[in-house]
N, C-alpha and C positions, 0 to 999 in steps of 0.2 A: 643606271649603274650596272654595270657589269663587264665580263671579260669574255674575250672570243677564241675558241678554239675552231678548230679548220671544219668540227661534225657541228657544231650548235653553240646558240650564243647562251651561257650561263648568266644569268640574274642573282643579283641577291640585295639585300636592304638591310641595313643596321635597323634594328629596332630598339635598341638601347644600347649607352656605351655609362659601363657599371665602372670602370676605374680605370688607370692606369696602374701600369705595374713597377714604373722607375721615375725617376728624376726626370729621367729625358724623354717623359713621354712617348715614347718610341714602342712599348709592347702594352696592350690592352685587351683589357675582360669585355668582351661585348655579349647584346645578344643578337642572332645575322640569323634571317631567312634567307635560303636560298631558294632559287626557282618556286618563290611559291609556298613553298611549303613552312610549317612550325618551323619558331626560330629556334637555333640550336648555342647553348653557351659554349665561348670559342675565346680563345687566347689568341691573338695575332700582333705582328710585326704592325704597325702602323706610321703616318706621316703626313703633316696637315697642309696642303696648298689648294691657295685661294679663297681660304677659310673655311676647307671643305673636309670632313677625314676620310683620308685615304688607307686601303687595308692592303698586309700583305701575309704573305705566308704564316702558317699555324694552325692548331689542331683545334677541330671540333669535340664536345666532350659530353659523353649520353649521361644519363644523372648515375648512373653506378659509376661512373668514371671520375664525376664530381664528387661522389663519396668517398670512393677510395683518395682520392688527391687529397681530400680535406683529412683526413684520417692520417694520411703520409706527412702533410704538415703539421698537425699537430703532432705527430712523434718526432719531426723535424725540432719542433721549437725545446725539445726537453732531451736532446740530442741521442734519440732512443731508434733514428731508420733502421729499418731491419736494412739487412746482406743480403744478396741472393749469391750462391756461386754458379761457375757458368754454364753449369747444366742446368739452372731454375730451383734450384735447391736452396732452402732459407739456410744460411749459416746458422749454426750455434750461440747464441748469444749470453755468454756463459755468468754476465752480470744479469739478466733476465733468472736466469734459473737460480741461481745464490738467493737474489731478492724475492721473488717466490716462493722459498723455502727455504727460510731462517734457520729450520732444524739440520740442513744438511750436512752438515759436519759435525755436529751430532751423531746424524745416523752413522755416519763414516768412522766415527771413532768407536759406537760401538760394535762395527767390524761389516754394516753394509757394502755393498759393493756398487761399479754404475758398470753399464753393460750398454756398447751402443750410445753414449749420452744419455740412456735413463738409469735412473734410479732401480734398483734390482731391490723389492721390498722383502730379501730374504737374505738374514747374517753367513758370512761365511763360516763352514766347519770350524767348531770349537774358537769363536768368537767369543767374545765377553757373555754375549745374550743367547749362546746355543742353546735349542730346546732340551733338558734334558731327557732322561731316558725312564720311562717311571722306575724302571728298575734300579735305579741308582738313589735314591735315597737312601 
C-alpha cells in the first residue's frame, strides 16, 4: 500500500477502520500508520474497489485535536458553538453570560454598570445602592 512522490515512496497501513461517517460510506474514522510509525486517528475521504478500501484525502488528528473536536461536538449537539471573529477572537455570547448569571438584571437595575462586556462590580453615583457617606445619617 502506498503513494509515490517524485523524492520517496510513502507507506502506510490501516490498522483499524472505526466507522463511517455518512450514508455513503464515502468519509471514514480510521486508524492509519504511516511509514512505519504509530497509527494516527484520521478522517479521510474513502472508496471500495475490488473489495479493498481505498483512502483519500483528510486530516490526521494528535489526541488534543481529538479532544478539542469532541468538546466542539458536543456543544455542537446543544447548539452552543462558540464564534470566533476574524481576528481569532471568541465572539460574545451574550446568552452564555445571562444564563451564568441569573442575577444580572438585578444588578443592572440596581444601577450596576458593564464596561467592555464585563460586569463593572461597582453601582453608578447615587444609584439606588450608593454607599453612603457616614456623615449623612
Amino acid at each position: 500500500m502506498g503513494k509515490k512522490n517524485k523524492d520517496n515512496e510513502i507507506s502506510y497501513e490501516i490498522k483499524a477502520v472505526h466507522g463511517y461517517l455518512n450514508k455513503k460510506q464515502n468519509k471514514v474514522l480510521v486508524s492509519i500508520s504511516w511509514n512505519g510509525r504509530d497509527p494516527q486517528l484520521e478522517i479521510r475521504s474513502c472508496w471500495m474497489k475490488d473489495d479493498k478500501l481505498h483512502i483519500g484525502k483528510g486530516i490526521s488528528l494528535s489526541d488534543e485535536e481529538i479532544d478539542n473536536l469532541s468538546e466542539l461536538l458536543r456543544l455542537a449537539q446543544k447548539d452552543k458553538l462558540p464564534v470566533y471573529t476574524e481576528s481569532g477572537k471568541k465572539a460574545v455570547d451574550f446568552d452564555d453570560i445571562f444564563e451564568s448569571s441569573g442575577d444580572i438584571l438585578e444588578k443592572r437595575a440596581q444601577g450596576y454598570t458593564t464596561e467592555d462586556g464585563f460586569i463593572k462590580l461597582s453601582p453608578i453615583p447615587g444609584g439606588r445602592f450608593a454607599r453612603r457617606n457616614r456623615h449623612d445619617s
